[in-house]
N, C-alpha and C positions, 0 to 999 in steps of 0.2 A: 577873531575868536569864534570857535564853535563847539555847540551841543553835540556830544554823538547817543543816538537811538538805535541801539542794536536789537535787530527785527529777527527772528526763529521762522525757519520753513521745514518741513519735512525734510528737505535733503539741502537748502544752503543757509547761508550765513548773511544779508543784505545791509549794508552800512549805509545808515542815509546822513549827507549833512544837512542841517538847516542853521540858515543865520542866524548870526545874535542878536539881529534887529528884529526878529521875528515878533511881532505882536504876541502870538499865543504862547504863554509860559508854562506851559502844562501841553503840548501839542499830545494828538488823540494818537494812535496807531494807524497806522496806515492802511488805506483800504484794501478789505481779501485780504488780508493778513491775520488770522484769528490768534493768532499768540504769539502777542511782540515780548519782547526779554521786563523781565523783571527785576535785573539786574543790574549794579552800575561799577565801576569799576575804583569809583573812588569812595573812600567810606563814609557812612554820613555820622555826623555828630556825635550819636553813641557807640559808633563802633558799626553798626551794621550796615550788610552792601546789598540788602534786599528792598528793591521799591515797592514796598508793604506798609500798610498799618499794622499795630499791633494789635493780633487778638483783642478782644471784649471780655472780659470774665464775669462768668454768671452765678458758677454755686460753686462751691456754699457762700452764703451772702460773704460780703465785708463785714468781720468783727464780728461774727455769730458765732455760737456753739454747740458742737456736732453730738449728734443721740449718744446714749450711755454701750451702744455697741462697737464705738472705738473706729470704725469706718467714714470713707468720708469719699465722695466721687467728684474730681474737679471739671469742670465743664467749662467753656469756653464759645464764640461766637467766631466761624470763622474771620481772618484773618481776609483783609480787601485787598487788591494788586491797586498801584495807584494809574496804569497806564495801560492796561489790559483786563481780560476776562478766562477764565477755566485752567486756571491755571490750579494743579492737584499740589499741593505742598503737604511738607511732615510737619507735626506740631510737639516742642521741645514740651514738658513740663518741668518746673523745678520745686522741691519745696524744701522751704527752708527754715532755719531754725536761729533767729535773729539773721548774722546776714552770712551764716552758714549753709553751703546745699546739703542737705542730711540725704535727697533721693531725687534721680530727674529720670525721665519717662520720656519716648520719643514713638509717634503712634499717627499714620495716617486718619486716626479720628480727631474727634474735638474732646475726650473726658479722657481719665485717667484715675479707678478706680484704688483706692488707699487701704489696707487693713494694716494691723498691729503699730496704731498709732500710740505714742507713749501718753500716760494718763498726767489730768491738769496741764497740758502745755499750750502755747501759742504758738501757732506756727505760720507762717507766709509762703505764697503760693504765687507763681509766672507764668507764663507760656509766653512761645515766640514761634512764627513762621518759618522753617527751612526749605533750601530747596537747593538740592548737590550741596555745594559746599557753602551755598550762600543762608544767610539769617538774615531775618528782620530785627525790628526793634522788638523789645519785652512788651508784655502789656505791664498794665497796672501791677502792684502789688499788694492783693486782696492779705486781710488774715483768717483765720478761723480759729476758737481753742476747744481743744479736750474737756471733759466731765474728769469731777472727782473720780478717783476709785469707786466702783459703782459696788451696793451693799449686794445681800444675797438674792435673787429672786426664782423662781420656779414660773415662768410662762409657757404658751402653747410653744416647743418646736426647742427651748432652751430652759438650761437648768445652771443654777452658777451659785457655791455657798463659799464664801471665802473661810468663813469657823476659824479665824486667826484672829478676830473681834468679840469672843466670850458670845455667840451666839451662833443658832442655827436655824436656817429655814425649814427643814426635816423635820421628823421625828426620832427624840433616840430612845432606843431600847437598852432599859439595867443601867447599871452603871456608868458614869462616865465623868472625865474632868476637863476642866480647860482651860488649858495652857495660854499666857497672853502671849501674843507674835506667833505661837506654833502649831496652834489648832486644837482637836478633842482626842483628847486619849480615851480610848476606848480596852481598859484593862480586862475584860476578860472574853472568855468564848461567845458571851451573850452579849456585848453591850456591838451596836451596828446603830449606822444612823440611816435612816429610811426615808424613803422620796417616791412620795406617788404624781405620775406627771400626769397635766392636764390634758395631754395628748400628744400620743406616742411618737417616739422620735424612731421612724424605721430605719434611719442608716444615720451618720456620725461617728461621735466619739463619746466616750466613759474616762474619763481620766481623773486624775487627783494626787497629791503631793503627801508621801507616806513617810516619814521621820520613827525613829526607833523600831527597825526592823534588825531583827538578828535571828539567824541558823539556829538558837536556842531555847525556843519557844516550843510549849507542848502543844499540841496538836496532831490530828490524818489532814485532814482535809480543809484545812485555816485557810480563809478567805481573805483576802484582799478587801474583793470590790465582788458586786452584782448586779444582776437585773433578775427579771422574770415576770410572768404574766399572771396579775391576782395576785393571791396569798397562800395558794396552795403549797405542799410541802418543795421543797426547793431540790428537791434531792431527784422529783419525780416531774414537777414542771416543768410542760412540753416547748415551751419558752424563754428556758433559761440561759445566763450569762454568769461562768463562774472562773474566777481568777483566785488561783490559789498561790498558798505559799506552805509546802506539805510538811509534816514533822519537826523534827527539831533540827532537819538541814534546809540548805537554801531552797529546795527542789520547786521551779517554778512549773505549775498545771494550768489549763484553762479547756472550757468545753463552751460551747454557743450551738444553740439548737436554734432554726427557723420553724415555718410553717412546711418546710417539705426535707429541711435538711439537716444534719448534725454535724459538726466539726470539734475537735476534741486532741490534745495530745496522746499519744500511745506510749507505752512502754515506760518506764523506768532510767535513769542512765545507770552507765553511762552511756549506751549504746541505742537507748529509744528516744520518744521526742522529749521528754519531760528532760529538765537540764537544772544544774546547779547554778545557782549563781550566789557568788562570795558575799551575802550583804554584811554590811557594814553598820555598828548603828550610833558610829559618829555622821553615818552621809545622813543625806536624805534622797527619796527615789521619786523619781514619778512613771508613774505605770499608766499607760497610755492603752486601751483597748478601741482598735477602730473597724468599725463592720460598715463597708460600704464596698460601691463595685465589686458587689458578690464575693467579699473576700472579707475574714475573717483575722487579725494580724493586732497581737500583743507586743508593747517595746515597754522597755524599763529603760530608765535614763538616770545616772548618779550623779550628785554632785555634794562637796563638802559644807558652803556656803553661800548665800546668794549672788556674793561675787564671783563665784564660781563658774565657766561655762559647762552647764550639761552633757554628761560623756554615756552614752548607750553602752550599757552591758548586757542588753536581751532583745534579741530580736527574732520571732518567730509566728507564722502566718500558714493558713490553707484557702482556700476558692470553697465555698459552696454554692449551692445551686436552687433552685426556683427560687419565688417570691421573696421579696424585702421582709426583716426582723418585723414582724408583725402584734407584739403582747398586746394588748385589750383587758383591763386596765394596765399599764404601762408601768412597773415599779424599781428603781434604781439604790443600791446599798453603797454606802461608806463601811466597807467589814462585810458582813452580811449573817444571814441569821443560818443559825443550825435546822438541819435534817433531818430523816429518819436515821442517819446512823450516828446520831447522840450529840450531846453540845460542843464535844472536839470537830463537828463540821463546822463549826462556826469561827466567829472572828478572829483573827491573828490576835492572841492576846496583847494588848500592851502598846499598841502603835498607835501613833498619835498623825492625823487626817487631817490636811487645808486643801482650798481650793477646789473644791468638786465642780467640775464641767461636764455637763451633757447637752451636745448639741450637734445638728451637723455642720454647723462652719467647725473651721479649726480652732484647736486651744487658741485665743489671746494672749499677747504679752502680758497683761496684767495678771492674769493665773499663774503664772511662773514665781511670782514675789513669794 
């Protein structure tokens, strides 16, 4: 009866046999041989045919629970050859969801960085060594869980109001009601809900979930959403962010001024940049405005119901040029407030606003609710 150790050189293949009477039952690698195989050809116990240990798993602890930013980065200690040394292997990750794989990850490092985790859940996490077509064993199966839905908050670099809870982290101006499950209705040209940040977010996103929107609303210059720097007139602020929804047609606009640059849509349709789009206001929308990598780029997304998947009916973008969006003080609108050319520049009348996100990571799943 014998053991076979199959030994890797540069250019051959070396089979050595040793007997079964051998004393050492772990024998070392061969001398001047720096990377003997890893490999065996018959499988071991769980299935794998890699002569490996299983990864170590380090973070997030066992049975702890991750920050209220829904991220989570799994890290792991390499993985040991039991018969050799420098051996570079891939490392599988898997996570799962009882003993479902919901997502697995394959990465010549040791971590594997997570976003749009689902809110309050538990989840279980692996890793295993590969190498060609060979695995090792799994390691441990650490867990970690999810934070509730996290409430509203306003911090340096992020800004987040759900407003589908009877409350708001903002300020609102005039008017206003609120819907339970659907946010704040904001009935006339004046009512906007206002956010002074603690400090300024120069590139990300503005976005938020807009329900009763319809082509028949009075208005020139009906706002959406905003920004701008200070409280100066909004019309003339050299800072500003304005997403409209013009007259009493769909007609979507929008302008973003920097510290050296302006971007804006032109013209009219049907034939310029400004475009119709058929709102609906059995949907609901969400309008996304993202200024980062020097580019400037509005989408509108529809859907009926939450069960719904999100279906894009606007999408339109320009490049500007010098410095990052720069406001000092830094101020962001739900609606937004009127200008010098009278109170019809102001809020979409009548639409009702959840989920306001400012920040440069991306939207989260939990914003989508």
């Amino acid at each position: 009866m014998f053991r076979k150790l199959i030994v890797v050189s540069a250019f051959s293949f070396v089979v050595a046999s040793v007997a079964c009477g051998d004393s050492n039952k772990s024998p070392a690698s061969p001398s001047g041989v720096p990377n003997a195989s890893t490999t065996t050809t018959d499988a071991n116990a769980d299935g794998s045919n890699l002569k490996v240990n299983g990864p170590e798993p380090v973070s997030p602890a066992n049975n702890s629970t991750t920050a209220d930013d829904f991220t989570a980065t799994l890290r792991v200690n390499a993985a040991v050859p039991k018969y050799t040394s420098g051996v570079q292997f891939s490392y599988r990750f898997q996570l799962l969801n009882g003993s479902t794989v919901v997502r697995e990850f394959t990465t010549a490092g040791l971590s594997w960085s997570l976003r749009e985790l689902a809110v309050n859940t538990t989840y279980g996490w692996r890793c295993r060594a590969e190498l060609d077509q060979n695995f090792g064993p799994w390691s441990a199966t650490w867990t970690f869980r999810t934070p509730e839905q996290p409430e509203g908050y306003n911090r340096p670099g992020e800004l987040y109001d759900p407003l589908y809870n009877g409350k708001t982290i903002g300020r609102v101006n005039n008017v206003y009601n609120f819907i339970p499950g659907k946010g704040i209705q904001l009935p006339t040209w004046l009512s906007y809900v206002e956010y002074r940040l603690p400090q300024t977010v120069r590139s990300g996103e503005l976005s938020m979930i807009v329900s009763n929107v319809t082509e028949g609303t009075p208005g020139e210059k009906t706002k959406i959403m905003a920004m701008r720097e200070g409280l100066s007139d909004i019309t003339t602020n050299d800072r500003r962010m304005t997403v409209e929804k013009r007259g009493n047609s769909g007609v979507v606009a929008w302008r973003f001024i920097t510290h050296f640059d302006q971007v804006d849509t032109i013209g009219p349709p049907p034939n310029g940049e400004r475009k119709i789009v058929n709102f609906d206001d059995g949907f609901e929308y969400l309008w996304s405005a993202n200024f980062r990598g020097n580019r400037f780029e509005l989408s509108i997304f529809e859907r009926r119901s939450n069960a719904d998947a999100w279906r894009q009916v606007y999408r339109f973008g320009k490049n500007y040029e010098g410095a990052l969006y720069d406001p000092s003080p830094h101020y962001a609108y739900a609606g937004g407030p009127a200008g010098r050319a009278g109170p019809q520049s102001g809020t979409v009348p009548g639409i009702i606003v959840r989920q306001v996100w400012l920040s440069n990571r991306p939207r989260p799943a939990f914003a989508n609710k």
